[in-house]
N, C-alpha and C positions, 0 to 999 in steps of 0.2 A: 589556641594554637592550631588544631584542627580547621577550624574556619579559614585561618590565617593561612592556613598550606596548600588548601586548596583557592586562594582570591589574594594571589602574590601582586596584582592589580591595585592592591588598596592601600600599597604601600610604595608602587612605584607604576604609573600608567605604562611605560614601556615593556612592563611584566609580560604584559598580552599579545604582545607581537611574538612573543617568545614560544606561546601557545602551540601545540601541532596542529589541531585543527585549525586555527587562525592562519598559522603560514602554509599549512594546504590551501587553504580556501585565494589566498594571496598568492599562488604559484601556479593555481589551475590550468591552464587551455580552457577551461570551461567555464564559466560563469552558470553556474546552477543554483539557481534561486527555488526552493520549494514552495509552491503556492499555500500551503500551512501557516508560511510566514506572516503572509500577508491575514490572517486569520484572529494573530494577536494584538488587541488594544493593550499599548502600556501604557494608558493613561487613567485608567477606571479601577475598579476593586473586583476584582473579578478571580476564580482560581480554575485556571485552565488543566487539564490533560487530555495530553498528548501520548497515541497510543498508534506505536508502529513495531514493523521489524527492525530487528538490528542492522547496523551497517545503513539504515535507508537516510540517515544527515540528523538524528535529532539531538544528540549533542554538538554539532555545528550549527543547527540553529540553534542554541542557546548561547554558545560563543557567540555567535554573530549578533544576537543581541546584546550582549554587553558592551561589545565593539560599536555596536549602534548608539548604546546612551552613552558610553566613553567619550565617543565623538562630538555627542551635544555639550560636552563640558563638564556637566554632573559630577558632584563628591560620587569616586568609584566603591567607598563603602557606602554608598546608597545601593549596593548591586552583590546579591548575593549568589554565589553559585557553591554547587553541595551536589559531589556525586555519591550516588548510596553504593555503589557496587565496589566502592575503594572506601568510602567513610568509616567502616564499622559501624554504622548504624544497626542496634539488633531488634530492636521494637519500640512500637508506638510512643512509649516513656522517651525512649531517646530520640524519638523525633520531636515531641514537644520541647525537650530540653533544649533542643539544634535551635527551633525558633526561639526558644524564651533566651538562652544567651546573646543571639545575634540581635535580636529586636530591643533585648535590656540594653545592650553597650551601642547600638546606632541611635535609638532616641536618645541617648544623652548628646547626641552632637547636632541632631535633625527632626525635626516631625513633618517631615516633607515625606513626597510618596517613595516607597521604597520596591525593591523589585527582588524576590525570591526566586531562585531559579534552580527546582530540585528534578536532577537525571536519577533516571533508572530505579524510582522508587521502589518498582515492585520487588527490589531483592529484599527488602523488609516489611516481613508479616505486619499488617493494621498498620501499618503507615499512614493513612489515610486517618483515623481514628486519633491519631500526634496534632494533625492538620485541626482537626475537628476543636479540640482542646482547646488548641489556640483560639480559633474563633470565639470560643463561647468563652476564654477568659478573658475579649478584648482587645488583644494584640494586634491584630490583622487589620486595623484598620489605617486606611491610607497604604493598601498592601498591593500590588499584581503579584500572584504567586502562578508556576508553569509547574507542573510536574511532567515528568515522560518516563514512559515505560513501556517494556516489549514482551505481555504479556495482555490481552485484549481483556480476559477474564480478573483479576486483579485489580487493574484499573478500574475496570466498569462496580465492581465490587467498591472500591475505593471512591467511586463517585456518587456510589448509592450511598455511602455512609454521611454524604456531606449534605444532605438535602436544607436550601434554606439558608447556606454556608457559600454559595461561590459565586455571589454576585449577580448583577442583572442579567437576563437571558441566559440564564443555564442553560439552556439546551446546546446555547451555541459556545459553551466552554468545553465539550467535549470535542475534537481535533482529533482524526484521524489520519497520521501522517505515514502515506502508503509510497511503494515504490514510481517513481515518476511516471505522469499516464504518456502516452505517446503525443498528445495535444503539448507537455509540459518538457518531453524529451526533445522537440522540433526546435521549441524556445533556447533551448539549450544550444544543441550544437548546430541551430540554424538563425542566429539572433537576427534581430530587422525587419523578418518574414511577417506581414498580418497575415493571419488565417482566419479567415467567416467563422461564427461559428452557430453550429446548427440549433434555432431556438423550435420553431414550427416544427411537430413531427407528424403530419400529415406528408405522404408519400412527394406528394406534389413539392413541398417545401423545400424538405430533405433534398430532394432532386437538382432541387435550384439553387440552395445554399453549398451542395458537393461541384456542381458545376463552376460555382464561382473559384470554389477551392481549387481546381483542378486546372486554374492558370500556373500553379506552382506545381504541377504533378509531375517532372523528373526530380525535383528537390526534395517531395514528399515519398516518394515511392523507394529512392536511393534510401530517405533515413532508415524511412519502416526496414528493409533489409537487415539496417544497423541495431533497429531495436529491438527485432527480434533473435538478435545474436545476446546482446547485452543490457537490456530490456531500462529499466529505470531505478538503479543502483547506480549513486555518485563513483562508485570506485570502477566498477566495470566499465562505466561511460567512460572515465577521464584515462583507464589504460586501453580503450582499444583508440580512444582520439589521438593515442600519440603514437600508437605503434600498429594502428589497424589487426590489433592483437589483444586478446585478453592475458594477460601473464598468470603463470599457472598460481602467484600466490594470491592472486584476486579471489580464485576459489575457491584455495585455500582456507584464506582468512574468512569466508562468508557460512563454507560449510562448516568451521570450527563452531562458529556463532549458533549454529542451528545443531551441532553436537550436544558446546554446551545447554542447551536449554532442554534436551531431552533428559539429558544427567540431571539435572536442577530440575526436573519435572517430574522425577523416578521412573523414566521410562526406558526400557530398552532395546539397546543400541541396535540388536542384532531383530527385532523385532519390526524396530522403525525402520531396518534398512529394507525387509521382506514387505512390508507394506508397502514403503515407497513404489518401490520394485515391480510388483502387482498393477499400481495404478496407471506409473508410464507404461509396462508394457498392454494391458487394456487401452494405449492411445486416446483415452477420454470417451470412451464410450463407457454407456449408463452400466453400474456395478449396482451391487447389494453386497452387502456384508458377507454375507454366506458366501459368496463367489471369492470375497478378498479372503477368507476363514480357509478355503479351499486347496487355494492357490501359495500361504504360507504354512511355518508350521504355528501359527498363530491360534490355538485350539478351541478360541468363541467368539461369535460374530459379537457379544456383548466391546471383548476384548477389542476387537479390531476398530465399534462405534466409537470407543474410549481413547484409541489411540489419534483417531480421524478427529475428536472435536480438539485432542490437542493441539493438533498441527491446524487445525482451523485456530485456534486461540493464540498460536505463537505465530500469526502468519507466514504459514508457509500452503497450506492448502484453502479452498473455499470450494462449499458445495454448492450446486443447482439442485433443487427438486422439481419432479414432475407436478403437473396439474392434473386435478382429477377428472377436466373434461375441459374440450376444447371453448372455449372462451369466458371460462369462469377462472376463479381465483383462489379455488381451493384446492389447498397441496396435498399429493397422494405422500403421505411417508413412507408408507409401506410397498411403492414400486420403487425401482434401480432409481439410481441420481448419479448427475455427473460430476467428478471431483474436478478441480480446476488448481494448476500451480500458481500463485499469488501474481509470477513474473516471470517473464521469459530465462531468464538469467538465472533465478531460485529453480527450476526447471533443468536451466542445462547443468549447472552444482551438482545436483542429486541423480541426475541421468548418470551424469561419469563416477560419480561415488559410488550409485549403485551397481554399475558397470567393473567396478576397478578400474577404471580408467588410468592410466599413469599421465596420460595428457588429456587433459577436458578441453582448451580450448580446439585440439585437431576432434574430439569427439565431435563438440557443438558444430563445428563446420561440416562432419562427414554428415549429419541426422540431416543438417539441411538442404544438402542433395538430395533428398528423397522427396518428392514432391509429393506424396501422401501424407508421410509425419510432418512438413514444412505446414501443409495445409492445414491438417490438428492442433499447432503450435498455435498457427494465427487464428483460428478456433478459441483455446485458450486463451489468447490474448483479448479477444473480442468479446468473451464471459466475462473476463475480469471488468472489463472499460464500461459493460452495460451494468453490472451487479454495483459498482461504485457510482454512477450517475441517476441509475432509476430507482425510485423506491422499492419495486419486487419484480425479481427474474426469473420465470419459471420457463419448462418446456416441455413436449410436447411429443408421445412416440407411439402410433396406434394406427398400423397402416401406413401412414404416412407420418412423417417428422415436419417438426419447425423447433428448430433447434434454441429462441428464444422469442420469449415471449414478455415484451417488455412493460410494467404498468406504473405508471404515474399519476399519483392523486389528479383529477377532474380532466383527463387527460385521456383519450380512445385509446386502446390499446397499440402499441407496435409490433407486430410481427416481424421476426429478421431472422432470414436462412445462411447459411456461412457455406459460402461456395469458392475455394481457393482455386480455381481452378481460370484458363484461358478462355474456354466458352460455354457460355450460359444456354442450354436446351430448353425447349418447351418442357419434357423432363423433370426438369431442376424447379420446377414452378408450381406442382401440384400443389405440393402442400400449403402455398398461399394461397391457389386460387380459392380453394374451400374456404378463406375466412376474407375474403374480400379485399385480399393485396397485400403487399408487405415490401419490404426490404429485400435483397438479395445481395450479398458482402461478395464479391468476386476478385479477383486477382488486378483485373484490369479494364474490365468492360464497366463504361458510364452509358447508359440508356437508361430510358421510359418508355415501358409497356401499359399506355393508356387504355388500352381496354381492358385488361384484368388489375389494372391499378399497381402496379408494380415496379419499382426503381432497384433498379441493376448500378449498384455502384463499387470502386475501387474499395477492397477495404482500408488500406491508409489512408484515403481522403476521407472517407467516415470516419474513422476514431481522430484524425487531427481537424478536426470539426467540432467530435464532441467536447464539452466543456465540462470535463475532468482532470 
């Protein structure tokens, strides 16, 4: 009966349309496909997790795929869906028991491939160990199983357990399904548009592949505006496409999510708000513990690393560390690092929370008249896009700065400076010329400085380039 309440589909296909997320997804303005999607084979034995923030679609991609084999015709009890954060699910025992009733009562009618589709795992401890069970008694075979959860740490816990267990290519069962990069927000509210995208990163390349981009640069330049108001969360996108507005329960409902997971983490509230608080107003420049220890009444920089790798594991934060010397690869831990907000949108949430704001979306619009913090924003936004595409992103601050330093297996290094600003100076260039060129992310200027090896490009046309 549990099974049954949740997969009203099995008893009637029109159950599904019925679905919320189904007839959001069916009412949109937006047609938002998450490139995650395209990530799952249902056709193999494979056990995927998927590991995001809340609110960013990953129980609508799991509806959507049901919707997807519904459509090819498929007995809809070939398709299982199981949310843990409403099941009562308490431990690993009862998650074995979940597959051993659903997989006992469907082979009696099919040994055809069947499809498991469990949300939100991590609200039940060794969940993953339930999973394991099954495996090694048999059951899973002829299986796609999805698991999702919004908890980085858990998961990845939950995927160590299974070694051996998830199918061919393990490595690529693991699915990090992030807030929309600005390459995947353009697809969105700018369907039609090709965008190059940038493969060569030798300067020269880069240059030629932004150039091409920047036949479309009123279309690209207006989105970025948009996204970094409302960054790449399905809900934010689809209320400001219709009202050029974020409505205040959009941040509402987002900041609740990022409540409750501090409550579910035992951490507190009044803690995580003086932290927050500390970091935007340091505007992303490099901290240390001791500075954040300082500035709240948070009384040990122990406490504060503690609180920092949560909010890295619930994505809402991620760090940069420095390099211990300019063009090598080894990380100083023990100088300042830069903290980074996940999205622009998780950013203005917690700006106006920690504000008291009573309206966040007049906040998010006042912050970005300031064309200093406007500049930082898109800074942050540019951490984020290179930390998700490059293998390791360090930086650099000793006399001079380079604010990223980007490395890719068998790959020369990238250097990239973040310059939000209308004109690019001789100035603004030192700290690449010392390492033999690089990048420079600006507002709006597109040139090539051939003799110090240096590409001056829009930053929107860079990140709707890059292929994240």
């Amino acid at each position: 009966s549990l099974l049954l309440e949740q997969n009203r589909f099995w008893e009637d296909r029109a159950a599904l349309k019925s679905d919320p997320h189904i007839k959001a997804l069916s009412v949109s303005p937006l047609k938002i496909t998450h490139p995650a999607a395209g990530r799952i084979s249902l056709n193999e034995d494979r056990v995927y997790i998927i590991r995001g923030p809340r609110q960013v679609g990953k129980t609508t991609l799991l509806k959507a795929t049901i919707k997807k084999l519904l459509d090819k015709n498929i007995d809809p009890r070939r398709v299982l869906y199981f949310a843990f954060d409403i099941g009562g699910i308490k431990d690993n025992r009862d998650v074995l028991d979940l597959l051993k009733t659903y997989l006992g009562w469907i082979r009696r009618y099919t040994h055809k491939r069947v499809w498991i589709l469990l949300d939100e795992v991590t609200y039940t401890p060794d969940w993953s160990t339930g999973v394991k069970a099954a495996f090694d008694l048999g059951i899973l075979g002829n299986a796609t199983l999805v698991a999702t959860g919004s908890s980085s740490i858990d998961l990845k816990k939950g995927g160590d357990r299974l070694p051996g267990r998830r199918g061919i290519e393990p490595e690529k069962n693991d699915i990090e399904m992030l807030p929309l990069s600005f390459r995947s927000f353009l697809a969105s509210v700018q369907p039609g548009i090709e965008i190059p995208t940038i493969s060569g990163f030798s300067c020269g390349d880069i240059h030629d592949t932004v150039t091409q981009i920047s036949f479309h640069g009123n279309i690209i330049k207006r989105a970025f505006e948009i996204y970094l108001i409302c960054g790449g969360y399905p809900l934010s996108m689809v209320s400001y496409h219709k009202d050029e507005k974020i409505d205040e329960s959009v941040f509402y409902t987002y900041l609740q999510t990022i409540l409750g997971d501090i409550a579910k983490g035992g951490k507190r509230e009044i803690y995580s708000r003086e932290l927050l608080y500390a970091l935007i107003s340091k505007r992303f420049e490099p901290v240390t513990w001791d500075v954040i220890t300082q500035m709240t009444s948070i009384g040990s920089h122990n406490t504060v690393a503690e609180y920092i790798d949560f909010f890295e594991a619930s994505f809402v934060l991620k760090s940069l560390y420095q390099t211990k010397s300019l063009g090598g690869r080894d990380i100083s831990f023990r100088k300042r690092r830069k903290v980074y907000f996940i999205d622009p949108f998780t950013f203005h949430t917690l700006n106006a929370w920690c504000g008291g704001s009573p309206d966040s979306f007049a906040t998010t619009r006042k912050i970005l008249t300031d064309s200093a913090i406007k500049g930082r924003i898109a800074e942050n936004v540019i951490g984020i896009h290179l930390i998700r595409y490059f293998h390791s992103v360090l930086f650099w601050r000793n006399k001079c700065e380079i604010d990223f330093i980007c490395i890719k297996e068998r790959s020369p290094y990238l250097y990239i400076e973040s310059k939000h600003q209308p004109i690019i100076t001789s100035d603004d260039k030192v700290g690449l010329k010392k390492v033999g060129g690089g990048v420079i992310l600006s507002r709006d200027t597109l040139a090539f400085d051939e003799t110090n090896n240096i590409a001056i490009l829009p930053v929107s046309y860079f990140l709707a380039g890059l292929g994240v």
